[in-house]
Each structure stands twice: as structure tokens, then as C-alpha cells.
N, C-alpha and C positions, 0 to 999 in steps of 0.2 A: 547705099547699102542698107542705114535703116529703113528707108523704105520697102526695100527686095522683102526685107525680115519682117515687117506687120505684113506685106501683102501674103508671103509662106502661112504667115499665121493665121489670117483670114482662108485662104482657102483651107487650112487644115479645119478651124473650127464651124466654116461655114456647109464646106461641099461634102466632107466626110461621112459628117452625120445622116445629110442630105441624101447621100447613094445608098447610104446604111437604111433608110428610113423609107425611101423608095422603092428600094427591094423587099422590106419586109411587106410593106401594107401599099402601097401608092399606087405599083404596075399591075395589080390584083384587079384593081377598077378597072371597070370596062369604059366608062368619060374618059375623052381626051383631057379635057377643060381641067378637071384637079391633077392631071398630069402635069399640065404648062404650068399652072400655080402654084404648085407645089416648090418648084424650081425661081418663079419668078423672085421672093425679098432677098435669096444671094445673089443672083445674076444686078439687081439693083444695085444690094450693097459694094459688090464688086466694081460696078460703074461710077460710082458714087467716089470709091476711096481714089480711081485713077482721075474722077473730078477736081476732086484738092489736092491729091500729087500735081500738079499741074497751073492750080487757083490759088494753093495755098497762102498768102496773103490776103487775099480778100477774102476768104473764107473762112476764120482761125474761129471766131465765134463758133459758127453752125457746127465748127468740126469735133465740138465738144458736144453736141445736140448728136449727132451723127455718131458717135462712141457710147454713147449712154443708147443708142438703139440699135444699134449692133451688138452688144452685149444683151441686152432684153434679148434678141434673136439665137446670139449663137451659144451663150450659155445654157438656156435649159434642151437647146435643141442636143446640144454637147453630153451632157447630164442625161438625158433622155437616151440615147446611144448607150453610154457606157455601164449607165442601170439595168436597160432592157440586156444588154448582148450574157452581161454578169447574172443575171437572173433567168434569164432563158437555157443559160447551160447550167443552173443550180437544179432549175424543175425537171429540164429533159435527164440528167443524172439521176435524183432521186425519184424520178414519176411523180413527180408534187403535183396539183390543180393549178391552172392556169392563173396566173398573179403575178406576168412580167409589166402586162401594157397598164396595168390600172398601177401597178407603183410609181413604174418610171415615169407614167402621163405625173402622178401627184409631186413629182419629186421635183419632175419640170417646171411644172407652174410652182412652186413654193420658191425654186431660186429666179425663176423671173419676177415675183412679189419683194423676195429679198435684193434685186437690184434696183428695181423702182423705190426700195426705200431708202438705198445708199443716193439715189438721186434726186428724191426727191425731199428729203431727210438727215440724211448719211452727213451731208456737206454741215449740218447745224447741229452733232448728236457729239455736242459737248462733252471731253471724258478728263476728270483731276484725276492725274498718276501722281502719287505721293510714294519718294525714293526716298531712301536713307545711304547717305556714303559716308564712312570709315575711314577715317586716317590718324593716324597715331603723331603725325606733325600739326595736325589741328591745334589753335593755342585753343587755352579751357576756357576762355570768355569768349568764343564762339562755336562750343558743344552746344547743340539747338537752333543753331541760324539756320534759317529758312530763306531759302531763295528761290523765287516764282518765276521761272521760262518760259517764255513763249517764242511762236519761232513762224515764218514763213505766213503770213496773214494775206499778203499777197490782197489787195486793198484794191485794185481793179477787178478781181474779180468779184467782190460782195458790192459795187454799184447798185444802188436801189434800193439795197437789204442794210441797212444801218442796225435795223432793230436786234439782227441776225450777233451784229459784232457789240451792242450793248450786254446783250447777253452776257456774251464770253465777257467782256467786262468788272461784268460784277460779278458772275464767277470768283473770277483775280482775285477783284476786292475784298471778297468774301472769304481770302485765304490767308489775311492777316500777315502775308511774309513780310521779313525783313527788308529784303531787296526784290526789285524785282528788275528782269532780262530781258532783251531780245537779242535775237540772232539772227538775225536778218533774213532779205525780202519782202519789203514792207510793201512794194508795189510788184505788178508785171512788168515794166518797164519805164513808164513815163511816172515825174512828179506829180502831175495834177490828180492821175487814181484817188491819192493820199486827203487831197482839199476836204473833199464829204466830209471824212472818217475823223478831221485831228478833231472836231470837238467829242468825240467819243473816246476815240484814242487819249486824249489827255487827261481823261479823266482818270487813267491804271495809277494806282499809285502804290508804293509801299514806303515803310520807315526810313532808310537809305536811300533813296532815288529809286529811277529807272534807268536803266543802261541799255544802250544799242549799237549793234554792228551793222556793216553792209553787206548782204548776200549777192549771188550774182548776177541777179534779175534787179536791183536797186541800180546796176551801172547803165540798163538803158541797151545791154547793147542786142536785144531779140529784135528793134526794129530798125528802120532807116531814118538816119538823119542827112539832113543837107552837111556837114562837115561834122569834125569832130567837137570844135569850140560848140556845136548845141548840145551835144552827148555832155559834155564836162558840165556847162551849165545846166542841164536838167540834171547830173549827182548833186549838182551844189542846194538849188533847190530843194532837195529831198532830202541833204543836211539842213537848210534852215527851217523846211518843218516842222524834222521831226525836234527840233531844238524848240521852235515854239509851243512844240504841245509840253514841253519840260521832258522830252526826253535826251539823257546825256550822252553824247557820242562818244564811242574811244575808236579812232582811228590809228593804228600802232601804236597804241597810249595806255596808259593803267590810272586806277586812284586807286589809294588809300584806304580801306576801310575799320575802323577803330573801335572798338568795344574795351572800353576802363583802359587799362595797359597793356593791351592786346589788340595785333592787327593783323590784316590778309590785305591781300594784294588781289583787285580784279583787273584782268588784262583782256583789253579788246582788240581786234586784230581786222584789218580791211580782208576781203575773201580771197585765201587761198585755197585752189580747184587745181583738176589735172585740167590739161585743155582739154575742151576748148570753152571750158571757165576760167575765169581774171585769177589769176595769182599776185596778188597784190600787198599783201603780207611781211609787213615788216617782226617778226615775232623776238628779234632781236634787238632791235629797239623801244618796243613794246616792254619789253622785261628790266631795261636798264632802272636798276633801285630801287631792283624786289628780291635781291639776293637774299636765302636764308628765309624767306619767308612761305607762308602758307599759300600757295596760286589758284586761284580761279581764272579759267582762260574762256573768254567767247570769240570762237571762231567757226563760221557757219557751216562750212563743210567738212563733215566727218573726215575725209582722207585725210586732210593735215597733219589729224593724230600722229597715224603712224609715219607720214609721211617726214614728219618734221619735230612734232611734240615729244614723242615717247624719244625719240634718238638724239635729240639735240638742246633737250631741258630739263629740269627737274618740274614741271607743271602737274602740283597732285589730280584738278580736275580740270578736263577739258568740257564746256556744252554746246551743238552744234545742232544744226536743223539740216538745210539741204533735201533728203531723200524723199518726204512727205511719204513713206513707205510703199513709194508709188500710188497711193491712195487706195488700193487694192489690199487686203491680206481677206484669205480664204482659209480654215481650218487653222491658222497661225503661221500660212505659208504666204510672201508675199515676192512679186520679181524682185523686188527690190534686193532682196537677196542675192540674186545673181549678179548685182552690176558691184553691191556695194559691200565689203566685209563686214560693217558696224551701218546698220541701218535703219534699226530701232531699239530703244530703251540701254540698259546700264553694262557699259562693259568695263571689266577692270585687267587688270593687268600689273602686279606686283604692287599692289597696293596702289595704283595709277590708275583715275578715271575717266570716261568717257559715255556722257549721255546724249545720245540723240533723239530729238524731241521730232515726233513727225509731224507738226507744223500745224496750225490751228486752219489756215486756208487750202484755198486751193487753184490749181492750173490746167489749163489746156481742158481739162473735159470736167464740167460739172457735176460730180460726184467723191464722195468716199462710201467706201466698200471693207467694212472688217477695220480700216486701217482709220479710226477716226480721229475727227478733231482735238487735238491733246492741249492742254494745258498744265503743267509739270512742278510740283512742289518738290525741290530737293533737301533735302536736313542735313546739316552737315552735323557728325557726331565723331566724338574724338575717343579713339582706340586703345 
């Protein structure tokens, strides 16, 4: 079925423009030759995608090489189309001078420049969002706490680029929080991704620790194992690393956090997803001996929220990663919208929060696009 629906998609973005574009200027030539070539990079593309429908396993790299040029292709071809068609009926209505082909041709190449920058750029164009969240059950000796999220690094895909995630590093470091977070996906599936990365990884630090969950590509389960006992041993793995880089695990577990006579509760939770992501989620043992208190909940997938937090807890803030805003937003529109209700930045809901962080890495196609790499200072300030 997903397949059916990017192949609908490809031929809408690839062939449309393609007949559109053929009939205005292409069948005009009297050559054959730019006729057939014209036609030829979809007729490719097209062959190409039922190539990895079919390879997909062996092919998951390239298929990320292969999405970043297909996009170059069909976006400003797309773009190109719906400028010229919009501005051709503006001139023939008012008799204006001829000014459809020389816009649309610039507007083209400008969005194919701006996607060779989400790929080749995009993936490393580091952005600090600094939120402020309101709550009136905040105790007063943490009006001002700062806590640093990160989310989704996804560490097999930066292999080779270390310098890439030093970066983001001092960033962190350079935001003096209190505490700082993750929420998981530390890899695409296997432990070893992670080997390169802990001595850069360990070096995040803030005043409280660092805290982290599991997302649901940390379970390993996108590829094939001989049994399940190697699946379990490579989570275990990717517990004990990230323990030796000092970062601290809450698997359905909470600590303590203390300022003078005052304290909050941070609760970690293993990943609960609809399928066919791990529901794994104990949030109710997670919470045992935090009654009455101030909650911070890290749990990787936004649905939880509503699925389980808002109805069955008093949790003032929830923060989550998961959606990577599809790595995609355009004009402030992104798909991710359509799969997910909350799937970027601050949602509240009766004084009830929920931050989705879109995730400092990235998956499956090498690029970000509008939807970049975030790193997220939250303030907690009391109402």
C-alpha cells in the first residue's frame, strides 16, 4: 500500500508537469532526439523506484541518493508547471508582456539550489529553539530551569562525519542547561552505529546529568536478525553504551530532581507507538512516587500524549521526538502533518504540555529541507 502511494506520487510529480511541459514548448521542435529526452530522467526515475521496490534490502543506502535526485528533478519541474500555468492566465487576461517562461524557468532553478542545500547542508544547519513553559504547579526553586533536548541523532547515519556531531555538541554545551535530555534513537538499528560517536557523545554535559530513553529504531527491529536473543542483545548493548558515555537511562523509572526544598520528578518511559512501533511503556510504574509532584515525562513518540498521558495522568510536561517533521517543511507546511496531530514544537492543552523536538539527525534519505536540525532549550517558569 505504501508503495502503491509514493509510486501515485511519482507519477503525479514526475509525468504531469512532463505532458504539461511537452505540450507547451517540446512537440514544437521539429528533432526527434529532444523529444525522447525529454521524457527520458522520469521514464529512469520510474524504473529505478520499481528497482528498490523489489531490492530493497540491499539497496536502503543508495535509496537515499535516489530521493535527493528525484526531488532536484521533480520539484522545480513541479514548480515550473504551476508558475508558468498561474501566470500565463494572469498575462493572457490582462494583455501583460510576455513574463511567464523567464519567471517560472528562475523560480525552478532557485528551488532546485534550495534542495541541493537541504542535502547537502540542510542535514548540518544546526537551529537552538528556546521555549518557555508555564505552569502554576512549578515549585519556585525551579522557576528558570533549563532543560536541553535532543532527540533522534540516529548515529549510523553521521558515520564518517564525527566533526558534523561535535558541532551540535558544543552547541549543547554552549547552553549552560541545567539538565540535559534525550529521547531517543540514538542509532538506526544496530549498537555498533554508536562505537565512533560515544567519545563525542560523552562529552554533552549539563549541571544534573543527562538523561535518556529508547526510540524505536534503538530496538533493532528495521533489520534481520538470526533469532530474537541477538535482537535483545544488541538493546542491551546500546544500554551499556550509552551508560558509558555517563548517560543515564530511565527505562519505566523516574529520578528525583532537587533544588534547596524543592523538587520535580523526571520520568523516562521505554517507546510507546501505535504499530507497528514497540509499545513498551510502562508509564505506570514509571510514575509510582511522584504523586503530587511536578512531572517531566520523556517519552519518544508524540502519540502517547494523547494516547495515554493527557487521560490517564496528571504529567504537566511531556517531550518527545519521533516525527523528524518528516525532514521536509516547505512555507511552514510539512507531511508530517498529515500522519501526526503534534509534530513539531509546543503544544499545550489546559495548562498541559507537550514538545516535539524534530530530532537533530536523520533517516532513510540524506537531507533536511525547511525542517532542520533542532536542538531545544526548554525554561520552565512558574505561573
Amino acid at each position: 500500500m505504501i508503495f502503491l502511494r509514493i509510486t501515485f506520487a511519482f507519477l503525479v510529480l514526475l509525468l504531469l508537469p512532463d505532458i504539461y511541459i511537452y505540450k507547451v514548448y517540446i512537440r514544437k521542435l521539429k528533432s526527434r532526439i529532444p523529444k525522447y529526452l525529454h521524457w527520458m530522467p522520469s521514464i529512469i526515475l520510474l524504473l529505478l523506484l520499481l528497482g528498490f521496490f523489489f531490492q530493497h534490502d540491499r539497496w536502503q543506502q543508495a535509496f537515499g541518493i535516489y530521493l535527493i535526485v528525484a526531488l532536484c528533478i521533480a520539484i522545480p519541474k513541479t514548480i515550473f508547471t504551476l508558475v508558468h500555468l498561474i501566470l500565463s492566465g494572469i498575462r493572457k487576461w490582462f494583455r501583460l508582456p510576455r513574463f511567464d517562461l523567464f519567471t517560472a524557468g528562475i523560480l525552478a532553478i532557485a528551488s532546485g539550489i534550495y534542495i541541493l542545500f537541504g542535502a547537502i547542508k540542510g542535514k548540518e544547519y544546526f537551529q537552538i529553539k528556546k521555549i518557555d513553559f508555564y505552569s502554576s504547579d512549578l515549585p519556585q526553586g525551579f522557576d528558570g530551569y533549563r532543560i536541553l533536548q535532543l532527540s533522534d541523532i540516529h548515529s549510523g547515519s553521521w558515520t564518517g562525519n564525527g566533526k558534523a556531531l561535535e558541532k551540535a555538541i558544543a552547541l549543547c554545551n554552549a547552553q549552560q542547561a541545567d539538565l540535559a535530555v534525550f529521547t531517543g534513537d540514538l542509532v538506526n538499528s544496530r549498537s555498533r552505529e554508536l562505537t565512533e560517536f560515544m567519545p563525542v557523545l560523552s562529552k554533552l554535559h549539563a549541571k544534573d546529568g543527562v538523561y535518556s530513553v529508547l526510540g524505536n529504531h534503538d530496538y533493532g527491529t528495521y533489520v534481520s536478525w538470526k533469532n530474537e536473543a541477538e535482537r535483545i542483545a544488541n538493546v542491551d548493548s546500546l544500554l551499556m553504551k550509552e551508560n558509558d558515555m555517563g548517560w543515564k537511562m530511565l527505562m519505566n523509572d523516574h529520578v528525583i530532581l532537587r533544588k534547596g526544598n524543592d523538587s520535580i520528578a523526571l520520568i523516562g518511559v521505554e517507546n510507546s507507538g501505535n504499530p507497528p512501533f514497540p509499545d513498551k511503556a510502562d508509564l505506570k510504574k514509571a510514575q509510582q512516587g511522584t504523586a503530587n509532584m511536578f512531572k517531566v515525562l520523556l517519552s519518544h513518540d508524540p502519540t502517547h500524549w494523547r494516547r495515554e498521558v493527557l487521560p490517564k495522568s496528571d504529567i504537566q510536561l511531556m517531550l518527545a521526538g519521533h516525527t523528524h517533521d518528516m525532514q521536509i517543511s516547505l512555507f511552514g507546511f510539512s507531511p508530517a502533518r498529515l500522519i501526526y496531530h503534534e509534530h513539531k514544537g509546543l503544544y499545550l492543552e489546559n495548562e498541559r504540555g507537550l514538545y516535539v523536538n524534530v530530532g537533530l539527525g536523520y533517516v532513510l534519505f540524506p537531507m533536511r529541507l525547511g525542517a532542520w536540525p533542532e536542538i531545544t532549550v526548554i525554561t520552565l517558569k512558574k505561573k
